[in-house]
TORDOLO-687108 format. One record per residue (C-alpha): x, y, z; residue in one letter. Coordinates in Angstrom, 1 decimal, m for minus. Each point is the difference from the previous one (the first is absolute). Example, Ala and Ser with C-alpha at 12.3 -4.5 7.8 and 13.67 -1.06 7.14 Angstrom:
R | xx | yy | zz | residu
R | 12.3 | m4.5 | 7.8 | A .
R | 1.4 | 3.4 | m0.7 | S .
//
This chain:
R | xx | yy | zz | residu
R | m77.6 | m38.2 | m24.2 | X .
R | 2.8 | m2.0 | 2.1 | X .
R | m2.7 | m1.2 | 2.0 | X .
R | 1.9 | m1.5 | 3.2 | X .
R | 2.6 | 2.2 | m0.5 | X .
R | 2.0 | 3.2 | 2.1 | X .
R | 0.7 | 2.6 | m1.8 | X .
R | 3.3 | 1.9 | 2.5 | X .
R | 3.0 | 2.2 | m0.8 | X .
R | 3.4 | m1.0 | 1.4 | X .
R | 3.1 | 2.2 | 0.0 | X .
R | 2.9 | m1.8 | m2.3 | X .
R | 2.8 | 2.5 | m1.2 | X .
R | 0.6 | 3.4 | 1.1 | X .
R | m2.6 | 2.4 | m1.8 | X .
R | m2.0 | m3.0 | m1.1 | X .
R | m3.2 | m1.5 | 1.7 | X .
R | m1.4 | m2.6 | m1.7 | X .
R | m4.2 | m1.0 | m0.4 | X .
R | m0.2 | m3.6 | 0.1 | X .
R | m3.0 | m2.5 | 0.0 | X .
R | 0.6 | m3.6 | 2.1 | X .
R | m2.3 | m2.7 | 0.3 | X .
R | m0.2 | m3.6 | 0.2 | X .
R | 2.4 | m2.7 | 2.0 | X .
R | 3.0 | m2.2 | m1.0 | X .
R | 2.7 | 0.4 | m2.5 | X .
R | 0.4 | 3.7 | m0.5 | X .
R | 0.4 | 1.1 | m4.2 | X .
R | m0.2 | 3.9 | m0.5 | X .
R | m1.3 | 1.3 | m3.2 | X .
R | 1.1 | 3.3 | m1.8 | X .
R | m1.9 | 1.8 | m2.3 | X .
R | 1.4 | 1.9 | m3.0 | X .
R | m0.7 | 3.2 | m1.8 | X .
R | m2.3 | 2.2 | 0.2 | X .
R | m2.2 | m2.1 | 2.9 | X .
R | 0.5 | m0.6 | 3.8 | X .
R | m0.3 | m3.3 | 2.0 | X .
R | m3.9 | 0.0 | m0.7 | X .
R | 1.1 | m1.7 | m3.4 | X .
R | m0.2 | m2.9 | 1.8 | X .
R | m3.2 | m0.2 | 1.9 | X .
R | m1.5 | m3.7 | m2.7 | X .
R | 3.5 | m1.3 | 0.6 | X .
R | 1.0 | 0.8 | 4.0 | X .
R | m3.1 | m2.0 | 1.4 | X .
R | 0.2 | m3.0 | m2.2 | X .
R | 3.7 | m0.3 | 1.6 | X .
R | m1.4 | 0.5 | 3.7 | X .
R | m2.2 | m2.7 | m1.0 | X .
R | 2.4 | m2.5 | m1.1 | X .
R | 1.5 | 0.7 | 3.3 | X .
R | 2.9 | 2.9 | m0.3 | X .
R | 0.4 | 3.4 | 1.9 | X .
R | 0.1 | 2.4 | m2.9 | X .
R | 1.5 | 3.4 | 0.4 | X .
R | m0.8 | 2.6 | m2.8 | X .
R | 1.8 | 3.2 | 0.5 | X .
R | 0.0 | 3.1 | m1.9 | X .
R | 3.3 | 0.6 | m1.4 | X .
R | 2.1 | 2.8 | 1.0 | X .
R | m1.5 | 3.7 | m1.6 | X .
R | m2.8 | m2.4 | m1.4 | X .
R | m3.6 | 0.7 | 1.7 | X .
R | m0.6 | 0.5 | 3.5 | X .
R | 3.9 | m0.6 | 0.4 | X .
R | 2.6 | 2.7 | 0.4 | X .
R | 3.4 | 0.8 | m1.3 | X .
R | 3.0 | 2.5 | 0.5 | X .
R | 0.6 | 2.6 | m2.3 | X .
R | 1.6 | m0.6 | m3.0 | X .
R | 3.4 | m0.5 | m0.4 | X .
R | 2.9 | 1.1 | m2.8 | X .
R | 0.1 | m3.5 | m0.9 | X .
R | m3.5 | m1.0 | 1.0 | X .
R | 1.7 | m2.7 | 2.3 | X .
R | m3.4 | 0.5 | 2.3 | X .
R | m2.0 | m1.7 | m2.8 | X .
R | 2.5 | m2.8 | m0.6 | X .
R | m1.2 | m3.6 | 0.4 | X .
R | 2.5 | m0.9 | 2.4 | X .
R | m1.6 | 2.7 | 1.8 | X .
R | m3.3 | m1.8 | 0.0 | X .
R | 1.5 | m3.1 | 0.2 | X .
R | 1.2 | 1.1 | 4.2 | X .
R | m3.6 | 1.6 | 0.4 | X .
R | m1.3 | m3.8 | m1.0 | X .
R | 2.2 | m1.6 | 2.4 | X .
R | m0.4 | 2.6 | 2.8 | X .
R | m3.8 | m0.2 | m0.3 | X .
R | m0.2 | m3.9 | 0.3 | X .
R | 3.0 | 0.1 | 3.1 | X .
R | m2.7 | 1.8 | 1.7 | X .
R | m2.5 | m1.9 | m0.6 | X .
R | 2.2 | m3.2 | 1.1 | X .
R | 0.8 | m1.2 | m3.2 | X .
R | 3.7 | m1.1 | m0.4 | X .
R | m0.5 | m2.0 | m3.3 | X .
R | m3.1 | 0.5 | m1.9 | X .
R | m0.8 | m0.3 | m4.0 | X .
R | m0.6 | 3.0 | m2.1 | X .
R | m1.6 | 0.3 | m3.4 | X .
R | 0.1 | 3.7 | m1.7 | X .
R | m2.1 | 1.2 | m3.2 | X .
R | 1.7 | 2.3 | m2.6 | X .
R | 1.7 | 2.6 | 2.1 | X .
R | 0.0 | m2.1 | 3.2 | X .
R | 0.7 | m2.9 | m2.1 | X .
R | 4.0 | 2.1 | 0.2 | X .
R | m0.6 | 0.3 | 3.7 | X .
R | m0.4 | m3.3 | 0.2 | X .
R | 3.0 | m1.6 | m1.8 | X .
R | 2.1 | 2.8 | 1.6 | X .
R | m1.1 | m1.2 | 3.3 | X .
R | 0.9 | m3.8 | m0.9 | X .
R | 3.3 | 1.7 | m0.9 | X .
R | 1.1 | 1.9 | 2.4 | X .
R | m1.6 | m2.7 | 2.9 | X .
R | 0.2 | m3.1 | m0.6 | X .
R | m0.2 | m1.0 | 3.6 | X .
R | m3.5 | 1.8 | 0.2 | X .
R | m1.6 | m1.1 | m3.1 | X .
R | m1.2 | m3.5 | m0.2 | X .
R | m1.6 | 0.2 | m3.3 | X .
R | m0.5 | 2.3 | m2.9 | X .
R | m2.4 | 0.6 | m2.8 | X .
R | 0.4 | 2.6 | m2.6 | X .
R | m2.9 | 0.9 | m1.9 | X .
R | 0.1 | 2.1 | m4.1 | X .
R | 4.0 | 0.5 | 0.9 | X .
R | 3.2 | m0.5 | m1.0 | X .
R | 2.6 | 1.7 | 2.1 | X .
R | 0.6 | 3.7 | m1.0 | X .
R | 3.8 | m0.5 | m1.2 | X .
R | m1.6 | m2.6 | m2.2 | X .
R | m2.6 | 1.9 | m1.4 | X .
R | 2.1 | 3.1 | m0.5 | X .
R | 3.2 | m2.5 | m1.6 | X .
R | m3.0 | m1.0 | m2.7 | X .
R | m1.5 | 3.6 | m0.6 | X .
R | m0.2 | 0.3 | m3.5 | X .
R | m3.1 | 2.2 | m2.4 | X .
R | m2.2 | m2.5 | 1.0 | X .
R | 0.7 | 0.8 | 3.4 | X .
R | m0.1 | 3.4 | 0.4 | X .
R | m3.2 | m0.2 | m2.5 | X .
R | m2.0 | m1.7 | 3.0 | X .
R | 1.6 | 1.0 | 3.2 | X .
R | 0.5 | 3.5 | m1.2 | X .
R | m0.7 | 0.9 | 3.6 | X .
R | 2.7 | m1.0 | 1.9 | X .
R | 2.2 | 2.8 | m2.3 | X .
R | m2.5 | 2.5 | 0.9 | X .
R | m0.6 | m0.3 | 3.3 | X .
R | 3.5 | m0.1 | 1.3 | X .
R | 0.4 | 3.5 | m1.8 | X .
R | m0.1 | 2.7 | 2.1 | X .
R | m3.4 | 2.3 | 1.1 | X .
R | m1.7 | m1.0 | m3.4 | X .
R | m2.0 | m2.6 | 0.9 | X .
R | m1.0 | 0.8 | 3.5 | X .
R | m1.8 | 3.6 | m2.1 | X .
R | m1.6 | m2.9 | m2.5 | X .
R | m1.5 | m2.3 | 2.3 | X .
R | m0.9 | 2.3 | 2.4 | X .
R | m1.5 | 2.4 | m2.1 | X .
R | m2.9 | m2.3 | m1.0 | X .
R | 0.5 | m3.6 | 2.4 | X .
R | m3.4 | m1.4 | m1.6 | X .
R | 1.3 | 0.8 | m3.9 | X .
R | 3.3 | m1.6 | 0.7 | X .
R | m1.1 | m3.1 | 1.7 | X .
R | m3.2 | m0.8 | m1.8 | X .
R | m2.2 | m0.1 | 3.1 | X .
R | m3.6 | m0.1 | m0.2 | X .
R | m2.9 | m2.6 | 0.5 | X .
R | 1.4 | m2.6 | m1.7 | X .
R | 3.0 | m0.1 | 1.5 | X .
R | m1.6 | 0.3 | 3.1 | X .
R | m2.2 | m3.0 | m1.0 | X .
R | 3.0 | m2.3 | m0.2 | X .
R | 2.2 | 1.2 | 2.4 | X .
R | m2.7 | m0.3 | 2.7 | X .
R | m1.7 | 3.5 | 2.1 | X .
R | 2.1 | m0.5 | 2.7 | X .
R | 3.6 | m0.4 | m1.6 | X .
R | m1.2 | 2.7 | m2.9 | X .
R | m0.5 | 2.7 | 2.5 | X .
R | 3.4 | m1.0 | 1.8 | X .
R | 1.7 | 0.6 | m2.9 | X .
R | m1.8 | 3.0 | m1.4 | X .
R | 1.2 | 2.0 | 3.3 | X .
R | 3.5 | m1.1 | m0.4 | X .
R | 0.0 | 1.6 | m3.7 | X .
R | m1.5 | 2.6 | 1.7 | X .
R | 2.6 | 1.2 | 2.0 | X .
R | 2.7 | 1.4 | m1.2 | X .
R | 2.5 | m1.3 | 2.2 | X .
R | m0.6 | m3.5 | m0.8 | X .
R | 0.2 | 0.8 | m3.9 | X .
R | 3.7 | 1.7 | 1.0 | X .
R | 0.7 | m3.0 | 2.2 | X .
R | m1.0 | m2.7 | m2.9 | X .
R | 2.3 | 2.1 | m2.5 | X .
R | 2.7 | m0.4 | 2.3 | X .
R | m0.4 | m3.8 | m0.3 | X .
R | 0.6 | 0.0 | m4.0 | X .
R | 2.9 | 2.6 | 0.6 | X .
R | 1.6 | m2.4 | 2.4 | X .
R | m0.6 | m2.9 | m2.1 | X .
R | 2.1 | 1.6 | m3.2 | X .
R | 2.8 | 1.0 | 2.3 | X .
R | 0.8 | m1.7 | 3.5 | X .
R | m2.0 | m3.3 | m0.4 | X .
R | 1.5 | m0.6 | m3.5 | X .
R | 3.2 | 0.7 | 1.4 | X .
R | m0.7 | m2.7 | 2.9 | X .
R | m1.4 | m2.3 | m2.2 | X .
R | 3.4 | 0.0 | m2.1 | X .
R | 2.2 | m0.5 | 2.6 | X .
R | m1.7 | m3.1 | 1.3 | X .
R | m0.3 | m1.3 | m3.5 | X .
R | 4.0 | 1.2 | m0.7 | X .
R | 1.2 | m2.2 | 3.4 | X .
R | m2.5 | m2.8 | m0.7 | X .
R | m2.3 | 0.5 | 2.9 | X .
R | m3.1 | m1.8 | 0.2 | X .
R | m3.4 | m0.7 | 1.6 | X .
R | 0.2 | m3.0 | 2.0 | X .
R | m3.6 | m0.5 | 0.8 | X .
R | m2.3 | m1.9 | m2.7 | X .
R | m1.7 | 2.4 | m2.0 | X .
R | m3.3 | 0.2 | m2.0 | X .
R | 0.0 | 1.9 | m3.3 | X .
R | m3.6 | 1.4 | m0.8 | X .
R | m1.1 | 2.0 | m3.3 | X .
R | m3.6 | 1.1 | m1.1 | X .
R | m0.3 | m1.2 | m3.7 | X .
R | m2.0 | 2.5 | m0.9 | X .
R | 2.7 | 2.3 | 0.4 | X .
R | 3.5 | 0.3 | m1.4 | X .
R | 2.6 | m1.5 | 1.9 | X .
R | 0.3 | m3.2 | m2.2 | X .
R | m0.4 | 2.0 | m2.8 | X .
R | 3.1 | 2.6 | 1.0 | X .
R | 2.4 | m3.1 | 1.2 | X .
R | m1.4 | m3.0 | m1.2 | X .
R | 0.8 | m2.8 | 3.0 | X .
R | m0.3 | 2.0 | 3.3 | X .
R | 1.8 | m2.9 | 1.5 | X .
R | 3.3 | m0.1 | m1.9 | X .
R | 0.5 | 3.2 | 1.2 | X .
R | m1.0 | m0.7 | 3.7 | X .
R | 2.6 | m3.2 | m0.1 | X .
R | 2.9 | 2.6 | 0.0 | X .
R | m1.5 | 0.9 | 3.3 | X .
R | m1.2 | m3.2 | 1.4 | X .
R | 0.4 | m3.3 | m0.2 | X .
R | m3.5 | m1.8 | m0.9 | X .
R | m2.1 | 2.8 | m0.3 | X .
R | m3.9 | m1.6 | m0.7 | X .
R | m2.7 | 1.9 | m2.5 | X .
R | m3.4 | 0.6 | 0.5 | X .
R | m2.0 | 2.2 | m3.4 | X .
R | m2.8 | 1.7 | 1.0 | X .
R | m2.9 | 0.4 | m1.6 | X .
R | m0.6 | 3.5 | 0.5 | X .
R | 1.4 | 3.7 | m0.9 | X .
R | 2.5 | 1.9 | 1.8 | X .
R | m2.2 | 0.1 | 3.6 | X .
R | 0.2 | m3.3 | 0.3 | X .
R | m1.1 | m0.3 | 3.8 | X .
R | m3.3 | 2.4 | m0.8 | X .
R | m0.5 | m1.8 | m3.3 | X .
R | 0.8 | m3.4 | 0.4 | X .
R | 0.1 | m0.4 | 4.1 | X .
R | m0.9 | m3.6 | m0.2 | X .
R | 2.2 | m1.4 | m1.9 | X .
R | 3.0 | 2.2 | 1.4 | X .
R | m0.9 | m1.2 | 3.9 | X .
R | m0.1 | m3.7 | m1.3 | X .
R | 3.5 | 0.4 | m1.5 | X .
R | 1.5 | 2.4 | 3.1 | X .
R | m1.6 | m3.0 | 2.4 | X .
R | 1.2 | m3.0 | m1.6 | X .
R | 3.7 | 1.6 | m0.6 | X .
R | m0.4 | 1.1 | 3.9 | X .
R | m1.1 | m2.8 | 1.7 | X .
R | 2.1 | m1.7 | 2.3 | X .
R | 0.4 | m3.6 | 0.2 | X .
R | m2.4 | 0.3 | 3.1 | X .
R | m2.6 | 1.7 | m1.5 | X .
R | m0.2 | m2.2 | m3.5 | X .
R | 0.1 | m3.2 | 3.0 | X .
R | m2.7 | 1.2 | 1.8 | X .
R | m2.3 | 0.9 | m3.2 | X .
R | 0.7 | m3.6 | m1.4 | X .
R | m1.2 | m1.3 | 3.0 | X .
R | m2.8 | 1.8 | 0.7 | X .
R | m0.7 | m0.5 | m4.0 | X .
R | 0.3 | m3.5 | 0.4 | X .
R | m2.2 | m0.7 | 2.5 | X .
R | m2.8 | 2.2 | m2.3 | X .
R | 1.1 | m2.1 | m2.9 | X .
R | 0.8 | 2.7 | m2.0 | X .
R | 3.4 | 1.1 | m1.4 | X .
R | 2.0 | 2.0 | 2.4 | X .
R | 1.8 | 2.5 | m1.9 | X .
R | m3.0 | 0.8 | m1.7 | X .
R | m1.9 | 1.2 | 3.1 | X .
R | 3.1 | 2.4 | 0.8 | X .
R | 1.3 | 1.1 | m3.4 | X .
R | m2.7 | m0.6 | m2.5 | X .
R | 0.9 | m0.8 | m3.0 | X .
R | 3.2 | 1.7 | m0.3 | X .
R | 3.2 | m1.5 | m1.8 | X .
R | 3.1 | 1.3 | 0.0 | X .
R | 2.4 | m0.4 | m3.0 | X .
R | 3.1 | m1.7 | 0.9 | X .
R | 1.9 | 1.6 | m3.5 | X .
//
């Protein structure tokens, strides 16, 4: 798994140390995992990238795997995505990255447009993968909405859930050989030790309580003084889950945000970069790609006499809609 790859920790916050994987060379993109896994989530996607000729950092989020976080706070300010968001940017400043391109998944996916947000000077491009924004998700929770994502009500309540999950990790989070099966040994046993251990499970609460609080609350105010991301943006969404089905065009709600945000569905459930790792690292690369890179694969194509985006980005289209 991340074969090619150094696996490090690197002090980013006070209180917070941060596991990281970094591999490859050229344009860095970070990637950000979501709930309930840890940077292993990517291990089909990362190398695909290092191949098509990026440096790919994959931290852990803060609280989330072999990462750590300060105790928790009245407001749960220490889970907050902006919080993330300066871990991100720390982490890649050490690294040497001044600019880089981030894409997040679910829970990172928040990270990620937060990030965009609050530095626009640091990120050059962003992808947001099974996500709206969290004001605009909570602005649209109806029935059918708490129906589904019942869980972001329950785990922002206090002490309840950390006694569920941790009572009986397995039961809650379905684990077993066939999850094991499609998530890959490696990234499976990753994530089995992180529901493992109570801390993370506390830390990972603190994310959802954060979210219904201090990151709806940012997410409000930007919207309320008309702030925007000023990077171009890729919109992704697994159509086997139901984030067409809860908002209908995903994009019509990311064009409050941005002005040309492009769509990519993906054939796959709500893992999309353990399920459908192909298809995800074609769309990530050809949204990525600088004009250098798509030059130099054209040309290198060419002289094969085969077509250059092809050998780069498979067969990968976005949706310009």
């Amino acid at each position: 798994m991340f074969e090619g790859f150094t696996l490090d920790h690197a002090e980013v916050a006070e209180d917070v140390r941060v596991r990281y994987r970094i591999g490859g060379a050229g344009p860095a993109v970070v990637l950000l995992h979501g709930h309930p896994r840890t940077h292993t989530t990517w291990h089909r996607v990362a190398p695909q990238l290092v191949r098509a000729g990026f440096t790919v950092v994959c931290p852990d989020l803060r609280g989330y795997g072999g990462s750590s976080s300060p105790p928790p706070w009245p407001d749960h300010a220490q889970a907050c995505k902006r919080a993330m968001a300066g871990d991100v940017r720390n982490l890649m400043r050490q690294l040497g990255h001044q600019r880089f391109a981030v894409a997040g998944h679910d829970r990172g996916s928040y990270v990620a447009f937060r990030l965009a947000m609050d530095h626009p000077d640091a990120v050059s491009k962003l992808a947001v993968l099974d996500c709206v924004p969290i004001g605009e998700a909570l602005a649209r929770a109806d029935a059918r909405f708490a129906a589904a994502w019942w869980h972001w009500f329950f785990f922002a309540q206090p002490e309840k859930p950390e006694r569920a999950i941790t009572a009986d990790p397995d039961a809650w989070y379905r684990t077993g050989p066939e999850l094991a099966m499609r998530m890959g040994a490696d990234n499976y046993a990753d994530f089995a030790a992180a529901i493992h251990n109570p801390a993370v499970v506390g830390a990972m609460l603190e994310d959802y309580r954060a979210g219904l609080g201090v990151d709806r609350a940012a997410d409000d105010a930007d919207r309320a003084a008309g702030r925007r991301i000023s990077c171009p943006v890729l919109v992704g969404w697994s159509v086997e889950d139901d984030m067409a089905e809860l908002y209908g065009d995903l994009l019509a709600i990311w064009r409050h945000w941005a002005d040309d945000p492009r769509g990519i569905p993906i054939a796959s459930g709500h893992h999309m970069a353990e399920q459908a790792p192909d298809q995800l690292a074609a769309a990530l690369a050809e949204f990525l790609a600088t004009p250098g890179q798509r030059r130099r694969i054209a040309s290198s194509a060419g002289a094969a006499g085969i077509p250059g985006t092809r050998t780069l980005f498979g067969s990968c289209q976005l949706e310009l809609r």
